[in-house]
C-alpha positions as CSV (number, residue, x, y, z in Angstrom):
1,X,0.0,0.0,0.0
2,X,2.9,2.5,0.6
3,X,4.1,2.0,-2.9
4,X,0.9,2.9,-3.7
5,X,0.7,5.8,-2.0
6,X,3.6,8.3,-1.4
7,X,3.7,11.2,0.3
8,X,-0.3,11.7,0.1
9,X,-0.3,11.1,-4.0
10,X,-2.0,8.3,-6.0
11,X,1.2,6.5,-8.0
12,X,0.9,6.2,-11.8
13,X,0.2,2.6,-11.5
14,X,-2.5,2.9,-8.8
15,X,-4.2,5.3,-11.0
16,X,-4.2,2.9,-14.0
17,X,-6.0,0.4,-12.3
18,X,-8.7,3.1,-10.5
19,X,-9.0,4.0,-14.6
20,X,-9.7,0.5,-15.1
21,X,-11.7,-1.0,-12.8
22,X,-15.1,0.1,-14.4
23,X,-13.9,-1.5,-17.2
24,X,-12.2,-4.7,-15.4
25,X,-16.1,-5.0,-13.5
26,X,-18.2,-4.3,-16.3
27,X,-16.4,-8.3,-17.9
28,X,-16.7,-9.6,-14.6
29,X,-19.9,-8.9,-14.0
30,X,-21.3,-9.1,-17.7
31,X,-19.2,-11.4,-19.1
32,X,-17.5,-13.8,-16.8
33,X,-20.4,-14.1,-14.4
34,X,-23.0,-15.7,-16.7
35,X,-20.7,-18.0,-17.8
36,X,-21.9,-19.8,-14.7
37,X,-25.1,-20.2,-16.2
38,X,-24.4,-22.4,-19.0
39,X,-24.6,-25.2,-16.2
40,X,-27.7,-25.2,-17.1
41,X,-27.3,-27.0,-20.5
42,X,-26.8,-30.0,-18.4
43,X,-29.6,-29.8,-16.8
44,X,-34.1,-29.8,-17.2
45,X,-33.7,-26.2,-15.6
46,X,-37.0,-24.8,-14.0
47,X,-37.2,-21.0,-13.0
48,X,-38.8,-22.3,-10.2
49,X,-36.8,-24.7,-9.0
50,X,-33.5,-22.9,-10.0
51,X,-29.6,-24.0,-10.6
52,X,-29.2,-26.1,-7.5
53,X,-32.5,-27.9,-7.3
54,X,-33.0,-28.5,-11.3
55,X,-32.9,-32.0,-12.0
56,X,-29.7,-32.9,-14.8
57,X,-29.5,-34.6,-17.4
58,X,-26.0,-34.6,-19.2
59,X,-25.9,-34.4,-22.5
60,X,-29.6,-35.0,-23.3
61,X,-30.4,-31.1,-24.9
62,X,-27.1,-32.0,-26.9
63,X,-27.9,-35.2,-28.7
64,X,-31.5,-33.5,-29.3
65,X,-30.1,-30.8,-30.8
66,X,-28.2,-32.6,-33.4
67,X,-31.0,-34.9,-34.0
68,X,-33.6,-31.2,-34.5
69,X,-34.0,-31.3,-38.1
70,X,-35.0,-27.7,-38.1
71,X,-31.7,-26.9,-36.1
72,X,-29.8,-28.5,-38.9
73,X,-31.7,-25.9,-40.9
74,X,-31.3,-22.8,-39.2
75,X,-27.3,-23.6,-39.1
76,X,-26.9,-24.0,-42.6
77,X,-28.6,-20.5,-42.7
78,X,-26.5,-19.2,-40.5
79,X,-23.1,-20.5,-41.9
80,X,-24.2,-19.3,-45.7
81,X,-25.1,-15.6,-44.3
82,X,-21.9,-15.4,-42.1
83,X,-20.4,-16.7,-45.3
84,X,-21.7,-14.1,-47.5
85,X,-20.9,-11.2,-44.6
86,X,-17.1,-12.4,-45.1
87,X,-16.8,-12.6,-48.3
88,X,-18.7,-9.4,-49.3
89,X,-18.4,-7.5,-46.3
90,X,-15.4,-7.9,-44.8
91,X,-13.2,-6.3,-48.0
92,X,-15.2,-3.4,-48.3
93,X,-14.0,-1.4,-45.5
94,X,-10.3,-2.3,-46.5
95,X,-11.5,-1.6,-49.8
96,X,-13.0,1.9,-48.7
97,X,-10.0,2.8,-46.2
98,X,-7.7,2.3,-49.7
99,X,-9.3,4.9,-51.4
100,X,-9.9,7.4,-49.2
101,X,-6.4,7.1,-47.9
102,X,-5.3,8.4,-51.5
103,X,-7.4,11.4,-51.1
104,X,-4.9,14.4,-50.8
105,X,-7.4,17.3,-49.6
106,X,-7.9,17.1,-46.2
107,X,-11.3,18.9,-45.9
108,X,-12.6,16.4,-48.3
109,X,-11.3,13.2,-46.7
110,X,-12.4,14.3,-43.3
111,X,-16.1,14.6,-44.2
112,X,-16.6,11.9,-46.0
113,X,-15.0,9.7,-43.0
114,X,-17.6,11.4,-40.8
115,X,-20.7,10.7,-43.2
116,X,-19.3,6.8,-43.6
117,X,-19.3,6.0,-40.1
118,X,-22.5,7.7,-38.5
119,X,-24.5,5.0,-39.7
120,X,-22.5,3.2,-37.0
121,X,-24.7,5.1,-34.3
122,X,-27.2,4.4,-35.5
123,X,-29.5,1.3,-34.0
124,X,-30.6,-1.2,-36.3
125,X,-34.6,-0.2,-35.6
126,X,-34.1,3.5,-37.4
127,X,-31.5,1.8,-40.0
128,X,-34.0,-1.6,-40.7
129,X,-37.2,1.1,-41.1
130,X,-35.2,3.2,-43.9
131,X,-34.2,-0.1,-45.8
132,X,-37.5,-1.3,-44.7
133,X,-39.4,1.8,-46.7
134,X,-36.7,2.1,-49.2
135,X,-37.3,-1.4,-50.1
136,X,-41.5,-2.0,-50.2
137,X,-43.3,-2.4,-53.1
138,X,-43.9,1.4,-53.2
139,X,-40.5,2.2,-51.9
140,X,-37.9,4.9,-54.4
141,X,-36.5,2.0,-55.5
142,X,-38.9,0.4,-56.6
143,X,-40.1,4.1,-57.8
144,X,-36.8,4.2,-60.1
145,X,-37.1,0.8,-61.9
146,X,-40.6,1.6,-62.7
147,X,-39.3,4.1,-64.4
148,X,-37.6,1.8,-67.0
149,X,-40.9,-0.4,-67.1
150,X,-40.0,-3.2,-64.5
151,X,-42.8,-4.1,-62.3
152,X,-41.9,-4.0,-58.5
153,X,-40.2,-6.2,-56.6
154,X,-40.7,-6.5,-52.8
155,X,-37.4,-7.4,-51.7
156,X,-37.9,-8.0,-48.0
157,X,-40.6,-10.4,-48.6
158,X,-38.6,-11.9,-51.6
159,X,-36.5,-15.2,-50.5
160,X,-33.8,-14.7,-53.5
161,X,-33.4,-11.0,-52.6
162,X,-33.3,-10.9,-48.2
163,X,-29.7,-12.2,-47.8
164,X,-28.6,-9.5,-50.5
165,X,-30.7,-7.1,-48.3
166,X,-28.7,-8.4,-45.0
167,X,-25.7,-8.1,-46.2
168,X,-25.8,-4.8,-48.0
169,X,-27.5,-3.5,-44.7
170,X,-25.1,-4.1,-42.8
171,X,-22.3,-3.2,-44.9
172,X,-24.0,0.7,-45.2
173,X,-24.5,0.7,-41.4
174,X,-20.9,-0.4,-39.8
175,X,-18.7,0.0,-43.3
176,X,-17.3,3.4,-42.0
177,X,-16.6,2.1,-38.4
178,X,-14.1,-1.0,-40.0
179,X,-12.8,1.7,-42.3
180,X,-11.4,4.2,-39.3
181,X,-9.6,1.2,-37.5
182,X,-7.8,0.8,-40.7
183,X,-7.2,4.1,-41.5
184,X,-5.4,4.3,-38.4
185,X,-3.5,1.4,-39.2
186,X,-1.9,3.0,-42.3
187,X,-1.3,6.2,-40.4
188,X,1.6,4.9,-39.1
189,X,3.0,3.3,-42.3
190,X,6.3,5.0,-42.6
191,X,6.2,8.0,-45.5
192,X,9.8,7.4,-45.9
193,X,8.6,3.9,-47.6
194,X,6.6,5.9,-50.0
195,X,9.1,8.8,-50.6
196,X,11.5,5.6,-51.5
197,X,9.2,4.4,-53.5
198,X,8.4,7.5,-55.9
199,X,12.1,7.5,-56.6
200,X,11.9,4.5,-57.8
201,X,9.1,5.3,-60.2
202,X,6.6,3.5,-58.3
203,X,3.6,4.4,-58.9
204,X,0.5,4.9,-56.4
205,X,-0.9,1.2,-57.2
206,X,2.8,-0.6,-56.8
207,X,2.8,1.7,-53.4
208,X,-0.3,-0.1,-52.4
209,X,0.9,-3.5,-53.2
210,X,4.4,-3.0,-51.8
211,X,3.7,-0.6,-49.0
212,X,0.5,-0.5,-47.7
213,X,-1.1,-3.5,-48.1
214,X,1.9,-5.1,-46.2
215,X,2.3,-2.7,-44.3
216,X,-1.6,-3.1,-42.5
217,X,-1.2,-6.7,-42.7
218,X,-1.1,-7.6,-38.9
219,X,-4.6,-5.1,-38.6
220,X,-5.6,-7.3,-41.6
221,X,-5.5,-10.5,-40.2
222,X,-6.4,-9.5,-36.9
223,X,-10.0,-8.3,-37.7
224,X,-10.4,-11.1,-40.3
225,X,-9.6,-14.1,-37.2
226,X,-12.3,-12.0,-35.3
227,X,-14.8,-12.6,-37.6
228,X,-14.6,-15.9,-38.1
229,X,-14.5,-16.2,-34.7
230,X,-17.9,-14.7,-34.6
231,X,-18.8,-17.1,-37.9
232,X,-22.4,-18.8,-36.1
233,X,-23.2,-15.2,-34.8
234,X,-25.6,-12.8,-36.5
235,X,-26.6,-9.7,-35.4
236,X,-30.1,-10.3,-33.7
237,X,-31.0,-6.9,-33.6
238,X,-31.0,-6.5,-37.4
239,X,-32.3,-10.1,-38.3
240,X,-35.4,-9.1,-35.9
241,X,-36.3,-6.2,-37.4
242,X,-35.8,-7.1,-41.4
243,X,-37.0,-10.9,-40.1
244,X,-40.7,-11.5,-41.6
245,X,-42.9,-14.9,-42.1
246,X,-42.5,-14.9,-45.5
247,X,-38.9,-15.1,-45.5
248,X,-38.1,-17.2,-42.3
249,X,-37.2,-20.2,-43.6
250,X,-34.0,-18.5,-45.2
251,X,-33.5,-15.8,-42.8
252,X,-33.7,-17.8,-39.6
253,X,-30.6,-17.9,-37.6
254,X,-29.1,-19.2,-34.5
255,X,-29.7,-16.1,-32.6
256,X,-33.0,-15.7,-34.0
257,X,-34.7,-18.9,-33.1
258,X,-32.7,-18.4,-29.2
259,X,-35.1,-15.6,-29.0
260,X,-38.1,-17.0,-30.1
261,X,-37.5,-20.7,-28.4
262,X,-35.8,-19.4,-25.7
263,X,-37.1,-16.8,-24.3
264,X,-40.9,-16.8,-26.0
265,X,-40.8,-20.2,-25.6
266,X,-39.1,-20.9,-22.3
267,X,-36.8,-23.7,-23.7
268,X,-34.0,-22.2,-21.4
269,X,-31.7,-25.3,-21.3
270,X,-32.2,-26.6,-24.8
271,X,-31.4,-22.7,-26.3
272,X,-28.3,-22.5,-23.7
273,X,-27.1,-25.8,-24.7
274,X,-27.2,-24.1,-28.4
275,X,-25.7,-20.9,-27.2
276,X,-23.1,-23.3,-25.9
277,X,-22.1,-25.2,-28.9
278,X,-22.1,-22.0,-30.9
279,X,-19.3,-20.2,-28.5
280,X,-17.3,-23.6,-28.3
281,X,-17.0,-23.5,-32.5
282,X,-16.6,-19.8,-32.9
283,X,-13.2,-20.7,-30.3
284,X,-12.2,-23.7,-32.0
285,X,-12.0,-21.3,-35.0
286,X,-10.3,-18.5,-34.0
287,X,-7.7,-20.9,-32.0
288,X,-6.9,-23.2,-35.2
289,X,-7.0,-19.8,-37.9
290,X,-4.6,-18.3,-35.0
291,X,-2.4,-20.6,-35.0
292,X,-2.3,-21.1,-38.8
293,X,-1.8,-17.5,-39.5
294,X,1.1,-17.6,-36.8
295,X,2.7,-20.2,-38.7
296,X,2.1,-18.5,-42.6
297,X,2.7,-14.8,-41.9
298,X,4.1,-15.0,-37.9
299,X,0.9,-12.2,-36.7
300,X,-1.8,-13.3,-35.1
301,X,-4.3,-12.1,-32.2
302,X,-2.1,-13.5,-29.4
C-alpha cells in the first residue's frame, strides 16, 4: 500500500488500475459471471426450481439438438449468411479505407470519413425502417425501376433477394466504423517507404501493393480471425427487425430462433445448450485460424 501511496499522491500505476476497474467490473460482472449459467445445459432447468435444485440430465439437450431437423436448418442458414458477410463484407471497408487514404485534400477526406461511419450510431430499428421503406413495393426503388418499365419487386418479402438485403445492410451501417480502424492502421506506415518508393518510379498502385497492403497486414489478419471467430453469430438486432414470415425459412438464424424458443418459448436449457455449442465453435476457430496464420505470416491475435 505504501508503494501505492507516497507522500499523500496516487502513484501512476494505482491510477491505472482506478481508470480500469469500471472497465475490469463491467467483464466480470457481464461477461465472466453468466458463464456460470451455461450449467444449465446439463440440466431440465425450471425457474422455479433454479440451478441447484434442477434436476440434470447430461448431455440429453445436446444429442437432441443434433438430431432437431430444423436446427440443422437454421445452421446452414446461419453458416451461408456469415459466409456471405465475409466474403462481401469484410473487404469493403479495406476496400474503402484504400481509397480514401489516396485522397490528398484534407477537408474532403475528413467529411466523408464522418458521413461513412454515422450509420455506425445508428441502431438497427431506425437503420431496418429506412431499408424497410426504401425497399417495399412502393419504396424509391422500386419508384426508379418503374421508371424503366420493370414491375416491383418486394425485396424484403422476396426469399432470392433478403440475404442481399442483410448483407448490404449491414455493410451501409458499420462500413465506415471498420474503415477508421484501418485508417489508423496505415497512419503509421512510414512515409519514408513511400518517398522511397516514388524515386523509384513507383507508382500509387505498386505503393499499395508493396507498402500499404503489407504494411496493414497484422490489422488485416487481426480483424479477419475476429470474424470468423464470430462465424455462427448474426446480429439479432437486425435479423429481428428485417425478419418477416415470408422469408423465415431462409432468414432464420441461430440467434434468432434463441429468442423466439428461448425466451418466447421458455426452452432455457435446450437454447443455452445451443448458445453453448455456438461459442465452443466460434473458439475452435479463432484458435486453429490463429495458430495457422502464426505459422504462414508470424501475426496473429495473441
Amino acid at each position: 500500500m505504501k508503494n501505492l501511496i507516497r507522500n499523500g499522491r496516487i502513484s501512476d500505476s494505482l491510477m491505472l488500475w482506478l481508470i480500469a476497474l469500471p472497465g475490469i467490473l463491467y467483464f466480470v460482472i457481464f461477461k465472466y459471471v453468466p458463464l456460470l449459467g451455461n450449467v444449465i445445459a446439463f440440466q431440465d432447468y425450471s425457474i422455479f426450481k433454479g440451478i441447484l435444485e434442477s434436476p440434470f440430465v447430461g448431455w440429453k439437450h445436446f444429442v437432441f439438438m443434433f438430431q432437431y431437423e430444423e436446427f440443422i436448418h437454421i445452421l446452414k442458414n446461419t453458416v451461408i449468411l456469415s459466409f456471405y458477410q465475409i466474403v462481401v463484407g469484410f473487404p469493403a471497408p479495406l476496400f474503402l479505407a484504400l481509397l480514401l487514404n489516396e485522397i490528398r485534400l484534407s477537408l474532403y477526406k475528413r467529411t466523408v470519413q464522418t458521413l461513412l461511419y454515422l450509420p455506425h450510431f445508428l441502431s438497427w430499428v431506425i437503420v431496418g425502417g429506412v431499408f424497410i421503406n426504401l425497399l417495399s413495393l412502393d419504396g424509391l426503388l422500386n419508384q426508379l425501376i418503374g421508371l424503366f418499365g420493370i414491375s416491383s419487386i418486394d425485396f424484403i418479402t422476396d426469399k432470392s433477394f433478403f440475404r442481399s438485403v442483410v448483407v448490404l445492410s449491414s455493410i451501409w451501417k458499420e462500413v465506415g466504423w471498420g474503415m477508421i480502424i484501418y485508417l489508423a492502421a496505415m497512419s503509421a506506415v512510414n512515409p519514408h517507404l513511400y518517398e522511397a518508393a516514388v524515386v523509384d518510379g513507383a507508382g500509387r498502385w505498386r505503393q499499395m501493393w508493396s507498402i500499404t497492403l503489407p504494411s496493414i497486414s497484422p490489422a488485416i489478419i487481426t480483424l479477419f480471425l475476429l470474424q470468423i471467430g464470430n462465424l455462427l453469430d448474426a446480429n439479432v438486432e437486425q435479423m429481428l427487425v428485417l425478419l418477416n414470415p415470408l422469408v423465415r425459412p431462409i432468414g432464420e438464424v441461430i440467434d434468432t430462433y434463441v429468442y423466439r424458443a428461448g425466451l418466447l418459448g421458455a426452452q432455457f436449457s435446450f437454447t443455452t445448450a445451443i448458445g453453448l455449442f455456438k461459442s465452443l465453435i466460434g473458439l475452435c476457430m479463432i484458435v486453429s485460424l490463429n495458430r495457422l496464420s502464426k505459422r504462414m505470416t508470424g501475426n496473429g491475435i495473441y
